[in-house]
NUGUKOL-436948 format. One record per residue (C-alpha): residue number from 0; x, z, y. Coordinates in pm, 1 decimal, always signed. Example, Ala and Ser with C-alpha at 12.3 -4.5 7.8 and 13.67 -1.06 7.14 Angstrom:
! NUGUKOL-436948
MINU  num         x         z         y
MINU    0   +1230.0    +780.0    -450.0
MINU    1   +1367.0    +714.0    -106.0
This chain:
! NUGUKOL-436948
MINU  num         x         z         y
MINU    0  -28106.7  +13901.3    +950.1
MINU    1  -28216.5  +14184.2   +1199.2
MINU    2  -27926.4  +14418.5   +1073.7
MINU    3  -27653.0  +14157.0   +1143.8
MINU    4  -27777.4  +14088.3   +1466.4
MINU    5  -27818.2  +14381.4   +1565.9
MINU    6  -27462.5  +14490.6   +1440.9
MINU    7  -27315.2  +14134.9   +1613.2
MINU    8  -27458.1  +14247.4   +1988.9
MINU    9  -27327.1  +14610.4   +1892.1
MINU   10  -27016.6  +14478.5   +1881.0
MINU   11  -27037.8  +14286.7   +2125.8
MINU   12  -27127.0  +14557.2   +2365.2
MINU   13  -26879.5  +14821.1   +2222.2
MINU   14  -26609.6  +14542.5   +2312.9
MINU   15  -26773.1  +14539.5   +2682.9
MINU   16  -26804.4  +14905.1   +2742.5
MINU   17  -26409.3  +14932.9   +2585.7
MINU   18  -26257.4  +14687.5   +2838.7
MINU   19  -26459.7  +14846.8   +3135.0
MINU   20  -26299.4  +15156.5   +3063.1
MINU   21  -25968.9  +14980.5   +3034.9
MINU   22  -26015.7  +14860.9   +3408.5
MINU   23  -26133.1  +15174.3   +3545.1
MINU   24  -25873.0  +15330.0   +3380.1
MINU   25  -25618.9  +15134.6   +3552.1
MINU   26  -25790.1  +15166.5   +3896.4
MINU   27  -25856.2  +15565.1   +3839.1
MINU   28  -25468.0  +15609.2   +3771.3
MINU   29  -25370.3  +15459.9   +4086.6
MINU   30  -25003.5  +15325.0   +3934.4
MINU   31  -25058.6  +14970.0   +3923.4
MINU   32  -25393.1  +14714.3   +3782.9
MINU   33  -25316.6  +14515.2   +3483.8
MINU   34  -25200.0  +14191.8   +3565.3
MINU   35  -25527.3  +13950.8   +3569.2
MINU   36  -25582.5  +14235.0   +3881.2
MINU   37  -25281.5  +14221.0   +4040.3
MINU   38  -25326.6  +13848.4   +4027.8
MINU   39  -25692.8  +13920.1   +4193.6
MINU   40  -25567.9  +14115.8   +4447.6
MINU   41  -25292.9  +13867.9   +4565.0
MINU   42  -25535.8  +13600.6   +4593.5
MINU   43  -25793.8  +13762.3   +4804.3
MINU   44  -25510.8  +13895.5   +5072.7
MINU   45  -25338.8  +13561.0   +5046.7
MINU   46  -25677.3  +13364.5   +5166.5
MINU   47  -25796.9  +13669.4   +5335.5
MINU   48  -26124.2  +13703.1   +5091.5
MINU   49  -26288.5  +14012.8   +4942.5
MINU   50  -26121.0  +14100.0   +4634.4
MINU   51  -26479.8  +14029.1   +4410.0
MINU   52  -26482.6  +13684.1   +4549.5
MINU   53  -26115.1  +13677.6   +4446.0
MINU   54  -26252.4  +13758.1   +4094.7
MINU   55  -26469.2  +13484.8   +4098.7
MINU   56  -26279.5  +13228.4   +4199.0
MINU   57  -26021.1  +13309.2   +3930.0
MINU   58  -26271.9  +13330.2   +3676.1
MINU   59  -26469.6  +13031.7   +3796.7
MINU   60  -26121.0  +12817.6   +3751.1
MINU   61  -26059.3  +12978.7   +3388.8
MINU   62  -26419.3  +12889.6   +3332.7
MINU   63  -26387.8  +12514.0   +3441.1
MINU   64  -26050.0  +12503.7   +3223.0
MINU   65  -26200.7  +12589.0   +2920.1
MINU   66  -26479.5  +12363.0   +2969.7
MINU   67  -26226.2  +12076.2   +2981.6
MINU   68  -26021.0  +12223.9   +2707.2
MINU   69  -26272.6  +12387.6   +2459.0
MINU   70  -26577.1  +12405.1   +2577.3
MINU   71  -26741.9  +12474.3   +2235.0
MINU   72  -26552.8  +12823.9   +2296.6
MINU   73  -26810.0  +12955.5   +2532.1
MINU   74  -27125.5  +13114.2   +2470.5
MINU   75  -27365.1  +13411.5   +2554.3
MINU   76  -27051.1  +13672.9   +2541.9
MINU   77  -26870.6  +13417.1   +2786.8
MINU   78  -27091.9  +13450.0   +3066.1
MINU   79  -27257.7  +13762.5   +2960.4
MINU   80  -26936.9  +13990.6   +2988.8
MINU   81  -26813.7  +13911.8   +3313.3
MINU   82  -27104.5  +14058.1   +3462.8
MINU   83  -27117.4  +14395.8   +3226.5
MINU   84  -26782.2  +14470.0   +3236.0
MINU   85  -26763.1  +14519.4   +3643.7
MINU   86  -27085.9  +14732.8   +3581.8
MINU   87  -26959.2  +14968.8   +3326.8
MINU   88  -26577.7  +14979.5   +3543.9
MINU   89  -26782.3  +15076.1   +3852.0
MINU   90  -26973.7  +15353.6   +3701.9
MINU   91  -26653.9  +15480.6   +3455.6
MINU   92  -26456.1  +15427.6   +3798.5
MINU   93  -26681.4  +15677.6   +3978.9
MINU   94  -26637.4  +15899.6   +3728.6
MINU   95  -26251.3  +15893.9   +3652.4
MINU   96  -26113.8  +15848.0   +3987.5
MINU   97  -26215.3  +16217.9   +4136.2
MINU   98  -26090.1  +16361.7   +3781.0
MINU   99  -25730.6  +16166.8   +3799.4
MINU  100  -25722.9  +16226.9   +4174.7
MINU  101  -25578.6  +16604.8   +4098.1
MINU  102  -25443.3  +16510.4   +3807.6
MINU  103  -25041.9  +16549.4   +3757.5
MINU  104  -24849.9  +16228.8   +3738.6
MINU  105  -24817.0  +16322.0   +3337.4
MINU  106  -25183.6  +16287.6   +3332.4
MINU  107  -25234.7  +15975.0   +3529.9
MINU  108  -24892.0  +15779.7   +3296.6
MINU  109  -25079.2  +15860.9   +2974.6
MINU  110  -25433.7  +15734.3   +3090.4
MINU  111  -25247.8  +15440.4   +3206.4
MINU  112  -25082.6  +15409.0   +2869.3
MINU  113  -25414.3  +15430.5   +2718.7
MINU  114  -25578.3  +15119.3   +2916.0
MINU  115  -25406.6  +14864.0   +2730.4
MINU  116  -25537.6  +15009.7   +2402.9
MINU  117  -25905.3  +14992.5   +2509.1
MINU  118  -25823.7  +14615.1   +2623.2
MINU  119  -25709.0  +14564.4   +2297.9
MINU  120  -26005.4  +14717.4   +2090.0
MINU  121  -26287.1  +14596.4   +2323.9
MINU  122  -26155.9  +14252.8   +2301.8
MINU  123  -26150.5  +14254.9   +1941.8
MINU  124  -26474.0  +14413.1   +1907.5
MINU  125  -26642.6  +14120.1   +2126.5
MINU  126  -26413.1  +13864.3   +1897.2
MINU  127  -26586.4  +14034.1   +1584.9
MINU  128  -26944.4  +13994.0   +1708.5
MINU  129  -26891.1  +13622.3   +1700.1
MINU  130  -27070.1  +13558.4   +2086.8
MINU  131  -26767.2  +13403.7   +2239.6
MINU  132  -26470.9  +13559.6   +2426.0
MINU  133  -26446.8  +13573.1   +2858.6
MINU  134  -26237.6  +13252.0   +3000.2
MINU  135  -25952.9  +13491.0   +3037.1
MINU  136  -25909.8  +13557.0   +2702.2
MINU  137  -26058.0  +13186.9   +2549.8
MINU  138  -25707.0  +13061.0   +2753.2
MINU  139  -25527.6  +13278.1   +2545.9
MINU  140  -25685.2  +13189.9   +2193.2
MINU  141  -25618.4  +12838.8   +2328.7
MINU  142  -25238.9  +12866.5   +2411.6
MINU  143  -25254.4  +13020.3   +2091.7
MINU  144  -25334.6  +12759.1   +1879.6
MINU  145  -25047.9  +12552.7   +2076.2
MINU  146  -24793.7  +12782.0   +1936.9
MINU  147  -24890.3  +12825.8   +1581.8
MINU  148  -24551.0  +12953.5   +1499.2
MINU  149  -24582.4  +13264.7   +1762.9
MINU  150  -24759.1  +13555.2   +1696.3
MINU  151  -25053.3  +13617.3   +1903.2
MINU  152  -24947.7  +13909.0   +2101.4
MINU  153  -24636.5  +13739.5   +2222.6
MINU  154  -24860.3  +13471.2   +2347.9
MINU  155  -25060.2  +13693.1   +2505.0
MINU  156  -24733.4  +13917.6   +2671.0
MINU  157  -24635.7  +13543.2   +2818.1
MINU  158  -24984.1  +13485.9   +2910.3
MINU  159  -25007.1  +13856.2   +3072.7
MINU  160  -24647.9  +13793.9   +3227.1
MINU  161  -24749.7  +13446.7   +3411.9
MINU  162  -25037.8  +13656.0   +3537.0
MINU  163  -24846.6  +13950.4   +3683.9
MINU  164  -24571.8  +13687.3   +3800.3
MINU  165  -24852.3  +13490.2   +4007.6
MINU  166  -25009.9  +13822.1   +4145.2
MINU  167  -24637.1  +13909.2   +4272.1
MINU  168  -24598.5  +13576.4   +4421.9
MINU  169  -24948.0  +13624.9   +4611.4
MINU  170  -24841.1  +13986.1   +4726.8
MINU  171  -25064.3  +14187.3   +4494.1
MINU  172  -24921.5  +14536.1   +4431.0
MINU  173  -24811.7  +14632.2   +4112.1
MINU  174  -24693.2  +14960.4   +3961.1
MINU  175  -24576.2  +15116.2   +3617.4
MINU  176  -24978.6  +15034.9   +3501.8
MINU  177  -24941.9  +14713.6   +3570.4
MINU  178  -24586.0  +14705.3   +3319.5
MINU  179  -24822.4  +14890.5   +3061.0
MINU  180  -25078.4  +14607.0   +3063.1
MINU  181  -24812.3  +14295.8   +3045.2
MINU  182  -24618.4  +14454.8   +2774.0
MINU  183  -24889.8  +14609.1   +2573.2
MINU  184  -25229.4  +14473.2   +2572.1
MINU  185  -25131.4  +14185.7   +2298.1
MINU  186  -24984.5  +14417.5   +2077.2
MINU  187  -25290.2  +14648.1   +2098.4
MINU  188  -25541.3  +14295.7   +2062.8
MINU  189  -25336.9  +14213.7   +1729.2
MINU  190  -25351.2  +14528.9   +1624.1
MINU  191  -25680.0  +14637.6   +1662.3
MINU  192  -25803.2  +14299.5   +1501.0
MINU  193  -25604.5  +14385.5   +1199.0
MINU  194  -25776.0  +14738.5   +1219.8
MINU  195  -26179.9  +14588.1   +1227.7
MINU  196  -26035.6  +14308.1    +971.6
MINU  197  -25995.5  +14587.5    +743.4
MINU  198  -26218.3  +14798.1    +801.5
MINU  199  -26537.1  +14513.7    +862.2
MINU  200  -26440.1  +14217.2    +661.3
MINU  201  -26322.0  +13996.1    +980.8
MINU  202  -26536.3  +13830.1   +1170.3
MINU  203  -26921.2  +13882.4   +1251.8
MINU  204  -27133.7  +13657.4   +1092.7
MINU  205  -27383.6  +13651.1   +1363.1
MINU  206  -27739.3  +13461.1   +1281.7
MINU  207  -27751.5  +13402.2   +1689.9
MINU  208  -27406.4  +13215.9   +1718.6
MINU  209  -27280.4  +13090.6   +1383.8
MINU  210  -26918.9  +13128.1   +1318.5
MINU  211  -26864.1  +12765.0   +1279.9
MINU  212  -27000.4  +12738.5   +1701.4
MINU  213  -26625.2  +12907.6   +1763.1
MINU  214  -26322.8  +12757.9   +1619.7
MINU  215  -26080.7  +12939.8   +1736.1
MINU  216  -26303.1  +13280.8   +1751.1
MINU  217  -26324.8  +13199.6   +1318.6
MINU  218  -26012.5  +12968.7   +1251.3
MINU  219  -25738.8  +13161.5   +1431.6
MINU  220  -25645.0  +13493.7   +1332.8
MINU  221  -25461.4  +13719.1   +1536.4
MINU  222  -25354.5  +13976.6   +1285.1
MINU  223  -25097.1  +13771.9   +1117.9
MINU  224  -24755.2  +13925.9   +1047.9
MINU  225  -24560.0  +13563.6   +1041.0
MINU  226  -24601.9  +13198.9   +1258.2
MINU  227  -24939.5  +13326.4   +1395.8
C-alpha cells in the first residue's frame, strides 16, 4: 500500500513539475503565453488588476463551475496544483528566461514548440496518479463527456480556442506560442495518455483517492482513436 502511494503522489508531482515547465517555457520564449494566459492577462488589464489576482479569479470561477457541475471531480491534486505549479514556473522561469534572452529566434520557436508537449505529459501524469485534475482541465474532461463522439484533443483545441478567443477580446497579447498551445496541447494530452496507458496499465490505483472518487478521471479515456 506504501509503494502505490508513493508511486500515485510521484505522479502526481511529475505531472506538476511538467506543466510548470510548460508555463515558464512559454513566458521564457517571449512569443506568446498559451491561451488560459493570454486569457489571464486580458482580464487583469481589462479591470486594471495584477495579473496573479487575474489568475485567481479565473481559477476561482472554474473552481465554482465544477463544483456545480462535478464536484466529485475535485480533490487533493485540485487544490494542491494550483499552488505548485506557479512555484516550480517561477523558479524554472528564473532560470530559462536569461538563457532564451540571447537565444536566436530558432531557439526560442522550438522551446515554444516544446511547451505544449510538457502540458500534455504533466497533465497526464497528474490524471494517472488518480488525485484529481486543476478546474481548468476538470472543464475539459467535462465538455468531454458532452461530446462522446469527439475525440478528446479536439475538445480540448475548442476548449483552448474559446480561451485564446476570450484573452483577444480582453486585449491580452498573443504570439506564435500562444498558436502552439491552442493547436497542440490536446493532441500532446491524448497522446501522452496513450503513452503512460501503455507503458503503466492506465490509471493509478491510488489507496488515498480511490478511482471510483473520479468518474471521469477513471471512466473517460482520452486515448481513444474513434467517438472519444
Amino acid at each position: 500500500m506504501f509503494q502505490e502511494r508513493a508511486k500515485a503522489l510521484g505522479c502526481l508531482c511529475a505531472g506538476f513539475v511538467s506543466s510548470g515547465i510548460s508555463c515558464s517555457l512559454y513566458v521564457s520564449c517571449g512569443l506568446g503565453s498559451d491561451a488560459f494566459n493570454v486569457m489571464t492577462q486580458g482580464l487583469s488589464d481589462t479591470l486594471g488588476i495584477q495579473t496573479g489576482n487575474a489568475f485567481y479569479v479565473i481559477q476561482g470561477a472554474m473552481l465554482l463551475l465544477v463544483l456545480a457541475l462535478r464536484r466529485r471531480e475535485i480533490g487533493f491534486g485540485t487544490l494542491f496544483g494550483t499552488f505548485l505549479i506557479g512555484l516550480i514556473m517561477n523558479l524554472w522561469s528564473a532560470l530559462l528566461t536569461p538563457l532564451l534572452a540571447s537565444a536566436g529566434v530558432g531557439v526560442r520557436l522550438c522551446c515554444a514548440a516544446a511547451a505544449p508537449v510538457f502540458t500534455g505529459l504533466g497533465i497526464s501524469l497528474v490524471k494517472k496518479s488518480g488525485f484529481g485534475l486543476t478546474p481548468c482541465d476538470i472543464l475539459t474532461l467535462i465538455f468531454h463527456s458532452w461530446l462522446p463522439r469527439m475525440q478528446f484533443r479536439t475538445v480540448r483545441m475548442l476548449y483552448d480556442g474559446a480561451m485564446f478567443l476570450a484573452g483577444v477580446l480582453l486585449g491580452g497579447t498573443i504570439g506564435v506560442g500562444t498558436v502552439f498551445s491552442v493547436l497542440l496541447t490536446g493532441p500532446c494530452i491524448q497522446a501522452a495518455s496513450a503513452l503512460l496507458d501503455r507503458t503503466g496499465a492506465g490509471q493509478a490505483r491510488s489507496p488515498v483517492m480511490p478511482g471510483a472518487r473520479f468518474p471521469l478521471l477513471t471512466r473517460l479515456p482520452l486515448n481513444r482513436d474513434g467517438g472519444r
